[in-house]
C-alpha positions as CSV (number, residue, x, y, z in Angstrom):
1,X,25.4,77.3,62.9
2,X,24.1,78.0,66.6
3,X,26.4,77.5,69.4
4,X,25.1,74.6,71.7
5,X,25.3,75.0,75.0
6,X,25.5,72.0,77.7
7,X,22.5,72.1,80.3
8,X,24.1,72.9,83.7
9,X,25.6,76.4,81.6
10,X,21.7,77.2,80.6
11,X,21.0,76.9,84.1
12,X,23.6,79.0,85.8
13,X,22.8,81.5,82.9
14,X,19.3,81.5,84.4
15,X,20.0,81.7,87.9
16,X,22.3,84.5,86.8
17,X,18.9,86.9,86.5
18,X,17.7,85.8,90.0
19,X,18.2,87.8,93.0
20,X,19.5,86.2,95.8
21,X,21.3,86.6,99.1
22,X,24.2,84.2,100.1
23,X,23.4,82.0,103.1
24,X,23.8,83.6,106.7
25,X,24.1,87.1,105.3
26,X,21.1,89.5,106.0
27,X,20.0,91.6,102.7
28,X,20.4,95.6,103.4
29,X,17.0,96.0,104.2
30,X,16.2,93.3,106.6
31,X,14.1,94.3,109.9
32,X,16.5,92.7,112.1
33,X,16.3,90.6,115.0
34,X,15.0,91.6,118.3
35,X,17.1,88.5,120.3
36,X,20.5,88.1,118.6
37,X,22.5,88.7,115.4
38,X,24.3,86.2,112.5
39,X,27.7,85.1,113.6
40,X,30.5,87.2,113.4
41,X,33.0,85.5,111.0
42,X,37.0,86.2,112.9
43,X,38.2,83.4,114.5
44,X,39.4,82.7,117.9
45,X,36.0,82.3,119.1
46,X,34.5,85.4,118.0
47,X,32.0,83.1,116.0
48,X,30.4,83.0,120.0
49,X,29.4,86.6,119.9
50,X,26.2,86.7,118.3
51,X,24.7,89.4,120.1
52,X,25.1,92.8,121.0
53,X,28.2,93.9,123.4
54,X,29.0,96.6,125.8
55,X,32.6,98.0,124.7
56,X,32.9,101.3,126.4
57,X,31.7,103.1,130.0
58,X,32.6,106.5,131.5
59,X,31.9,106.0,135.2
60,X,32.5,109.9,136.0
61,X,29.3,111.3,137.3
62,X,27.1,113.7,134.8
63,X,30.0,112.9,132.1
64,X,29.2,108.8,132.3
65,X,28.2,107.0,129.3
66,X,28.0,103.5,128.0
67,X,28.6,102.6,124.4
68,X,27.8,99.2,122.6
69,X,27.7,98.0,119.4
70,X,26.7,95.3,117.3
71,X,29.4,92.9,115.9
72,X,27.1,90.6,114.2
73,X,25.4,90.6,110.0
74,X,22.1,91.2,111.0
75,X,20.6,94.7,112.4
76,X,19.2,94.1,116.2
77,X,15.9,96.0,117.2
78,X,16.5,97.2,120.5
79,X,12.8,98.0,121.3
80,X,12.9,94.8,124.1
81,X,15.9,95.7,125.4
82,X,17.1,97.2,128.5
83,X,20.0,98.9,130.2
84,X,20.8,99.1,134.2
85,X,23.2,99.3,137.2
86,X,20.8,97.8,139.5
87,X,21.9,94.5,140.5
88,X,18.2,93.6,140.7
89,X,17.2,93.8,137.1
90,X,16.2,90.4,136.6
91,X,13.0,91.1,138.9
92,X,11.7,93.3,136.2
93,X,9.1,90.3,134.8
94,X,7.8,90.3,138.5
95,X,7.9,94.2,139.0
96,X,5.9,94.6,135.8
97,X,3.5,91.6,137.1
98,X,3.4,93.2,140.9
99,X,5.1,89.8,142.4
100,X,8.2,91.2,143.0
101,X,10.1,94.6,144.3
102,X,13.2,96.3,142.3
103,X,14.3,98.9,144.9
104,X,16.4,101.7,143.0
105,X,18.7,104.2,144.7
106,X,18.4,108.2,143.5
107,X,21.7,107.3,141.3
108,X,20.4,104.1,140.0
109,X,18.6,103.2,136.8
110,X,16.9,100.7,135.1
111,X,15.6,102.3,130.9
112,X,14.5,100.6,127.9
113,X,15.4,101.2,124.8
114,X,12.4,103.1,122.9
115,X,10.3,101.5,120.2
116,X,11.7,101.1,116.6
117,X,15.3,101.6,117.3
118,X,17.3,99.6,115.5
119,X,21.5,99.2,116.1
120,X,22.2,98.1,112.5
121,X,25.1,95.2,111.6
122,X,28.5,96.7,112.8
123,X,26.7,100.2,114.7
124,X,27.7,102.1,117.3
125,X,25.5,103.4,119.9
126,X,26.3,105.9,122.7
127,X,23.9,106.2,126.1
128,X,24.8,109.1,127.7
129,X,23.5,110.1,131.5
130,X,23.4,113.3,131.0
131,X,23.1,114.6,127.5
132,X,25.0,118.6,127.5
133,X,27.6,117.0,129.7
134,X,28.3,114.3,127.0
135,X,28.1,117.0,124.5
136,X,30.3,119.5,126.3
137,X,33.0,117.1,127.3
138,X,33.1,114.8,124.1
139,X,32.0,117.9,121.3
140,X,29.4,115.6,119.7
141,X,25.5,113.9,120.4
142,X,25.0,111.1,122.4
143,X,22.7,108.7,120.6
144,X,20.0,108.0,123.5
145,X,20.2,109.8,127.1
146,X,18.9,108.3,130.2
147,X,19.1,111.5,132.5
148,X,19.4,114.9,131.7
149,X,17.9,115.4,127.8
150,X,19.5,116.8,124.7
151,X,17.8,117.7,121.1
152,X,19.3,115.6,119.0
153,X,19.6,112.6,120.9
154,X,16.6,109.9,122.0
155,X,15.5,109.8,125.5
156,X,15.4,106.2,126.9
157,X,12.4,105.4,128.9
158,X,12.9,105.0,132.9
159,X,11.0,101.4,133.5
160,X,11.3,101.6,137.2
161,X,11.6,104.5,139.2
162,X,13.1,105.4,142.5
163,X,11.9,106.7,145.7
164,X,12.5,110.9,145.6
165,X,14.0,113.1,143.1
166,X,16.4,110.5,140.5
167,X,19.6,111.2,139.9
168,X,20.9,108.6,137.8
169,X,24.8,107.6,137.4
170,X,27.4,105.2,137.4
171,X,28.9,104.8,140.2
172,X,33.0,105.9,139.9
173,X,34.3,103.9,142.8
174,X,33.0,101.1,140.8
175,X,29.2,99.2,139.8
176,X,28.1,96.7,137.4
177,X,26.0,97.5,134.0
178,X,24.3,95.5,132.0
179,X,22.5,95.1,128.9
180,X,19.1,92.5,128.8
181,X,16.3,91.7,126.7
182,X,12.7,91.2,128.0
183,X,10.1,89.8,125.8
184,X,7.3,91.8,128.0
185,X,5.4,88.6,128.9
186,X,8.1,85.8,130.1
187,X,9.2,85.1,133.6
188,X,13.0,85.8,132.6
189,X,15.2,88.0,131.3
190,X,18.1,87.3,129.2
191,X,21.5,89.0,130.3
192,X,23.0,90.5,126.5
193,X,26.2,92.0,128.0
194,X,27.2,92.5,131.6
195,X,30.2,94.2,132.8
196,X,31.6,95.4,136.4
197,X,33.5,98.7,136.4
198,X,35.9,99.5,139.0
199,X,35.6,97.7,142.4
200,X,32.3,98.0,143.7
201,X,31.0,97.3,146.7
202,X,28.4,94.0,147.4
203,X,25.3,96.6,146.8
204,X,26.7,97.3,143.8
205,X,28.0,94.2,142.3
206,X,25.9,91.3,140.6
207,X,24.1,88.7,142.4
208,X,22.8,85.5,142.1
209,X,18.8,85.3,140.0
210,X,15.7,83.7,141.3
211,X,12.8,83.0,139.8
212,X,9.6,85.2,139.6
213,X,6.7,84.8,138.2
214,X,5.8,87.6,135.0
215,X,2.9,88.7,133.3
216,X,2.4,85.7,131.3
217,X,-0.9,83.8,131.7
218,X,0.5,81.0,134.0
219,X,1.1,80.7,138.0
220,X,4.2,79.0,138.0
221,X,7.9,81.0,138.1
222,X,10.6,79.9,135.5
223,X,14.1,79.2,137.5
224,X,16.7,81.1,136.7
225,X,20.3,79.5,135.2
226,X,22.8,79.5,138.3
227,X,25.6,82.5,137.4
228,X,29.1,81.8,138.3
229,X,29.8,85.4,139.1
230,X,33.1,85.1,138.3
231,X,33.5,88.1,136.4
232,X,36.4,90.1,138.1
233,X,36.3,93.5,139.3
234,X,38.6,96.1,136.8
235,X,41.8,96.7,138.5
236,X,41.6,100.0,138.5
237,X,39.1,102.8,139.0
238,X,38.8,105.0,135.8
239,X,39.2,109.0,136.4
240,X,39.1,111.8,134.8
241,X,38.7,111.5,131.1
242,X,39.6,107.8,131.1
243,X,36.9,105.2,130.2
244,X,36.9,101.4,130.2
245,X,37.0,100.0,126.6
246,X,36.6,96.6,125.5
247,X,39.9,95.3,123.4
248,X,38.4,92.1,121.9
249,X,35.3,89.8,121.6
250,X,34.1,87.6,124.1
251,X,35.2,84.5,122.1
252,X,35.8,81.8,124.3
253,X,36.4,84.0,127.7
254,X,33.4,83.2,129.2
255,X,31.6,80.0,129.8
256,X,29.7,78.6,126.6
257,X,27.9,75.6,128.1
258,X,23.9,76.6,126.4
259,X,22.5,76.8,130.0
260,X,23.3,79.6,131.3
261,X,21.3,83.1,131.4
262,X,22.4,85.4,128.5
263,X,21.0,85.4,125.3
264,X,22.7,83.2,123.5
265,X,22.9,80.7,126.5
266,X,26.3,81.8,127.7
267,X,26.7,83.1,131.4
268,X,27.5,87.0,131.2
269,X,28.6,86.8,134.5
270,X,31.8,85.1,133.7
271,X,33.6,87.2,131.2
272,X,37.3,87.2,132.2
273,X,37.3,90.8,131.3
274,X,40.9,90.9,132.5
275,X,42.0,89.6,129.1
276,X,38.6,91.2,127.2
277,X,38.6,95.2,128.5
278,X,41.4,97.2,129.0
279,X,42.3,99.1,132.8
280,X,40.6,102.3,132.1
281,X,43.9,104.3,131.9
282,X,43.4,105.7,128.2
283,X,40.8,108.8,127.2
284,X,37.3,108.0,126.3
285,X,36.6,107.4,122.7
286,X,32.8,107.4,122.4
287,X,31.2,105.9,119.1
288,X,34.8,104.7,118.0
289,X,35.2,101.1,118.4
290,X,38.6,99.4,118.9
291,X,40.4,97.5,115.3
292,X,40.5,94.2,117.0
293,X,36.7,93.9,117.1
294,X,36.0,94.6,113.7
């Protein structure tokens, strides 16, 4: 005699066969987003960081580098995104348009990401400034340079360029950097990850936005979000071989209110990065990314 079976069993034997992902996780092949990842699942308001973060910087000349990484599900495509120390990177939709003026000092640098680069769910990228200085001092490849080049690694591309013979570098006494995405058409850019190394001087340290009018079709200039620039300056100026490294997640450290100018809505500009980076007192650890963000 033939075994029956009750209905809802016939249909979870069906939907057995399907393929499916479960919801919120990206399948292995997925193209990524250009804007912002899945949320990251740790507590303690981790769930916040759905974007890309900046978690290390070597502010020491020819050997500086940044590092970030990507603590969301989903791979990011970093072809609209951008990395600077200018404290005037938020007039790139107006430079690009020819309504507004970045000045950049020989050491300063404003470089996109190339086309097709992807930093996949949990990666690790590392920018160098000068590619056989990274690779002398830290015995590996940079991923991407922005100065000197290195075989092996990808060359950013210089978006604005300064006055005379560049010589880009972060700045040791102390500068801000930040990550942004640019759409190429909009009136604004969106901060991703911004962070202030050492104590820099008012040149060097971020500033408040205004609006500009982009490329895009229209006359009229989108306002920028006011920042709180509260983000303190690092108590210390890294030397030597010692970098700045981030120790956790944004989480709840920085204002959350939806109206401000980073990607997700938060204001970048007021990470308490007392509590989220360390001092810069340990070696630089490029590519390697601290337990208590994964």
């Amino acid at each position: 005699m033939r075994e029956r079976y009750p209905l809802e069993m016939l249909l979870l034997l069906a939907l057995g066969a399907c393929s499916f992902d479960p919801p919120g996780i990206a399948p292995q092949d997925a193209q990524g987003d250009s804007r912002a990842g899945q949320d990251v699942t740790p507590g303690d308001g981790s769930a916040l960081d759905r974007h890309a973060l900046i978690t290390e910087v070597n502010a020491l000349g020819a050997f500086g580098f940044i590092e970030i990484y990507n603590p969301t599900t989903t791979a990011i495509d970093l072809s609209a995104y951008y990395l600077s120390d200018c404290n005037e990177y938020w007039k790139l939709p107006g430079q690009q348009a020819g309504n507004a003026s970045i000045i950049l000092q020989l050491s300063d640098f404003l470089v996109k990401f190339p086309p097709g680069q992807m930093l996949t769910a949990g990666g690790v990228a590392t920018i160098a400034i000068d590619g056989p200085a990274f690779e002398n001092e830290y015995t590996s490849l940079p991923t991407y340079t922005i100065g000197v080049p290195i075989a092996g690694s990808t060359a950013m591309i210089p978006t604005v360029i300064p006055a005379g013979t560049p010589d880009p570098q972060i700045t040791d006494s102390g500068e801000m950097v930040v990550l942004v995405h640019w759409d190429g058409t909009s009136d604004r850019v969106e901060d991703v990850d911004l962070i202030v190394t050492g104590q820099p001087s008012t040149d060097n340290a971020p500033i408040a936005k205004a609006p500009v009018d982009g490329p895009d079709l229209d006359l009229t200039t989108s306002s920028y979000a006011l920042d709180g620039l509260s983000m303190p300056a690092m108590a210390d100026v890294a030397t030597g071989k010692k970098t700045y490294k981030r120790i956790r997640l944004e989480g709840t450290d920085e204002q959350h209110a939806g109206t401000g100018n980073g990607i997700t809505g938060d204001d970048e500009t007021t990470e308490q990065t007392s509590l989220t980076w360390d001092s810069g007192l340990s070696n630089g650890t490029p590519g390697v990314i601290a337990t208590t963000l994964q």
